[in-house]
N, C-alpha and C positions, 0 to 999 in steps of 0.2 A: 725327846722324852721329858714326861713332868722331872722336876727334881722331886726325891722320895718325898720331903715333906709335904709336897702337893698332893702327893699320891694318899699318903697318911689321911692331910685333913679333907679330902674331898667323897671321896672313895673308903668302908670301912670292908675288912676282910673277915668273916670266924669260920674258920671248918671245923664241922663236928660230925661223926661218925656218917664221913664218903660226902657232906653235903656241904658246898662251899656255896656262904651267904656273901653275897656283895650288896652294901646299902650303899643307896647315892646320899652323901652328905652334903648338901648344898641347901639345907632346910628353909634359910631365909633368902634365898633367890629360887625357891620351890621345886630345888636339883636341875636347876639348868645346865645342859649339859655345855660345860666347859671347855677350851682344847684341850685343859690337864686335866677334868676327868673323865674326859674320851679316852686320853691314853692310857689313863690307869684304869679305865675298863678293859682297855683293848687287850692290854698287858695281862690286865687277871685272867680274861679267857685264852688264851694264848698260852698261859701257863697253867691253866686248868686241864687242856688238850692232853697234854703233856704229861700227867702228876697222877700215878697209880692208884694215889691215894682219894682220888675227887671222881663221885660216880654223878653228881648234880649239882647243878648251881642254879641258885635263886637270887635275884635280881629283885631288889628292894628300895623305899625311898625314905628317906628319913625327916620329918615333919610330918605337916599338914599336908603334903602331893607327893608320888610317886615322880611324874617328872613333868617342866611343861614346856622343853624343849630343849631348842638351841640356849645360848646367851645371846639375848638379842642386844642387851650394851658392849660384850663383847667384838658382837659382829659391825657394830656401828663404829666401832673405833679403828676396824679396819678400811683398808684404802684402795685394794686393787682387786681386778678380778683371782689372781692366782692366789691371792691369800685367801678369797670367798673359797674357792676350791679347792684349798688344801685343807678348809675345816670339814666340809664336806665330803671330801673323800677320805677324812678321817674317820667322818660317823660312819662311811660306808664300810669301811674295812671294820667298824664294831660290829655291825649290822653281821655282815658278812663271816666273819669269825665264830660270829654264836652260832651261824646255822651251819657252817662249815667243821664245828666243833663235835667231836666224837661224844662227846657231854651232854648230856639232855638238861639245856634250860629252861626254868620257870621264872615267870613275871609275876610278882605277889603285889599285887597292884590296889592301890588308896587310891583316893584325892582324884586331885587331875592325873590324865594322860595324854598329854597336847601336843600335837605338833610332830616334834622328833619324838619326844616321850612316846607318844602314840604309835612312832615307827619302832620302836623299841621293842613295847610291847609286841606286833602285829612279828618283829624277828626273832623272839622268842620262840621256844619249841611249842610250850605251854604257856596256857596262864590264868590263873584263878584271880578274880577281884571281888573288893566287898563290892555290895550296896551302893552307897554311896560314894562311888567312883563312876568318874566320866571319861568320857576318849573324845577328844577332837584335833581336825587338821583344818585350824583355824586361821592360816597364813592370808588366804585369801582377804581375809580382813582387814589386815593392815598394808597390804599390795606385793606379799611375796608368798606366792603360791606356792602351796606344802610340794614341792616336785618332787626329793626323795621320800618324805614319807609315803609319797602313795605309791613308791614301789613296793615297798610290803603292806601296805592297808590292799591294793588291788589284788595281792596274793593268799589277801585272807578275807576277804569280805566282798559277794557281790558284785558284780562290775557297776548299776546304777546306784547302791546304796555308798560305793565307796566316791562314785562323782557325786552325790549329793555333800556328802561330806565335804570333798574337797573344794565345792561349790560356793556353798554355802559358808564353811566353816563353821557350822553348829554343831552342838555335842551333844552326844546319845549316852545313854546310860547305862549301866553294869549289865540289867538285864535285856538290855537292844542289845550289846554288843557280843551275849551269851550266845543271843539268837542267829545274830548274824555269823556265829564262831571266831569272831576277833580273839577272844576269850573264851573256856573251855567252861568255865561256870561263873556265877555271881554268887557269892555267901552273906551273910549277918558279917557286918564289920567283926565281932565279937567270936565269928567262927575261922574268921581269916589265916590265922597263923594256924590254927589246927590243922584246915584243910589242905594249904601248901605242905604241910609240914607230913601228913598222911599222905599226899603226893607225890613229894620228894623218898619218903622212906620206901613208897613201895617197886619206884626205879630203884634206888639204890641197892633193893635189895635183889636185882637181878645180872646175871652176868653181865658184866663192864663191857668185854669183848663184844656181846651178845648185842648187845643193845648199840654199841657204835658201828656195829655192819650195819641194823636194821634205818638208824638215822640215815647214814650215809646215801641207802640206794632208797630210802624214800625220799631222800630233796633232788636223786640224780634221776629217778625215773620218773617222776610227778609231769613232767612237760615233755616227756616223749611220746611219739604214737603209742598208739594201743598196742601195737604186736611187737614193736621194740622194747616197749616195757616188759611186756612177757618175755621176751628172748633175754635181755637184761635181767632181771626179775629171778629168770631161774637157773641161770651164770652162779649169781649171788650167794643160791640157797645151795649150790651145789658145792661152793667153798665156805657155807656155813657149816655143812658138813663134815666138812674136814674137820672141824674146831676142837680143840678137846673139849670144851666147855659144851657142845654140842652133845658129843658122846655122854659125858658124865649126866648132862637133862634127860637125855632118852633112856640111859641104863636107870637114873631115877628114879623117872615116872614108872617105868616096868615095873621096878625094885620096890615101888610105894614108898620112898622114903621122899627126904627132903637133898638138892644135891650139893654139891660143894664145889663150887667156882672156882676156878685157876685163873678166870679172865685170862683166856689162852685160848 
């Protein structure tokens, strides 16, 4: 684990009403993701699972880029292959965590998005970028091939546009990556914090419970056959059911009122 002040300066925390913001602080290494600020990302979502009190988390960069990778002087001062794979199976247990997270994440994305950055984003639940914001998995360029990032670029973009990218290593832009659904829209840099921020409030403002069954059997039924997912699918909804949170939306909407969550 980082030591806290790691965690401190790398990594910034504000929860404000159920919406827990995590900015990458690494401005002047363009939030390279570091082993200490992997782990205190890892940590925040981790502990975000967990915390009654946190219905979203957005995932933010602080400077001029969102994020635009690994630390590649970091990884050059390493020496053996089990140290390459323990940074690596680090990002993946972040990766892994957000999507595994009961919490629905947004990626409020600037600047670049490169490399891991770009895996980052692609593990996010959501994600809104300006304008001028780009995505690329540009390893092939320098001779180490984006391999985790394009586990999740392949699971959100295309299977030939996501080899082009890994290809090539060129970068497409806010509104290509809209298209391609890497990204759920592209804004006016100027409308950026609005947008995630109308985003985030309008999960937030629905059942906690409600919305962590719905994440959960959308990342588990996504890759099953068709009639498994049905049979799974409606398992789900029948112990959605059960929820009190459930009862209280249906007697609700009858009632014409607005309802009142237990997250239960």
């Amino acid at each position: 684990m980082a030591e806290p002040e790691a965690r401190i300066d790398c990594l910034q925390r504000d929860l404000r009403d159920g919406i827990l913001h995590l900015t990458l602080n690494r401005p002047t290494a363009r939030n390279a993701l570091s082993r200490a600020l992997l782990q205190a990302l890892l940590g925040e979502v981790v502990a975000a699972a967990e915390a009654p009190d946190v219905r979203v988390v957005v995932i933010a960069g602080a400077g001029a880029a969102f994020c635009s990778g690994h630390d590649l002087k970091e990884l050059r001062a390493l020496n053996s292959a089990d140290a390459y794979q323990a940074v690596f199976r680090l990002s993946s247990q972040v990766m892994l965590a957000m999507i595994r997270s009961p919490v629905p994440v947004i990626a409020r994305v600037h600047g670049v998005a490169s490399a891991a950055g770009c895996q980052l984003v692609a593990s996010c639940d959501l994600a809104i970028a300006s304008e001028d914001a780009s995505f690329a998995t540009p390893g092939v360029n320098i001779g180490l091939f984006c391999s985790t990032p394009m586990v999740s670029l392949s699971r959100n973009v295309p299977r030939k546009r996501a080899m082009e990218m890994l290809l090539t290593g060129e970068a497409i832009g806010a509104t290509d990556a809209a298209d391609l659904g890497l990204v759920n829209r592209a804004v006016p840099a100027t409308e950026l914090d609005r947008a995630v921020t109308a985003l985030a409030q309008r999960i937030a403002a629905k059942s906690r419970r409600t919305v962590a069954i719905g994440k959960e059997a959308f990342y588990r039924q996504i890759d099953m056959e068709l009639s498994a997912a049905y049979d799974y699918a409606s398992q789900v909804m029948a112990y959605n059911m059960l929820a009190a949170d459930a009862e209280e939306g249906i007697d609700a909407f009858l009632g014409k009122r607005a309802p009142v969550w237990r997250d239960a």
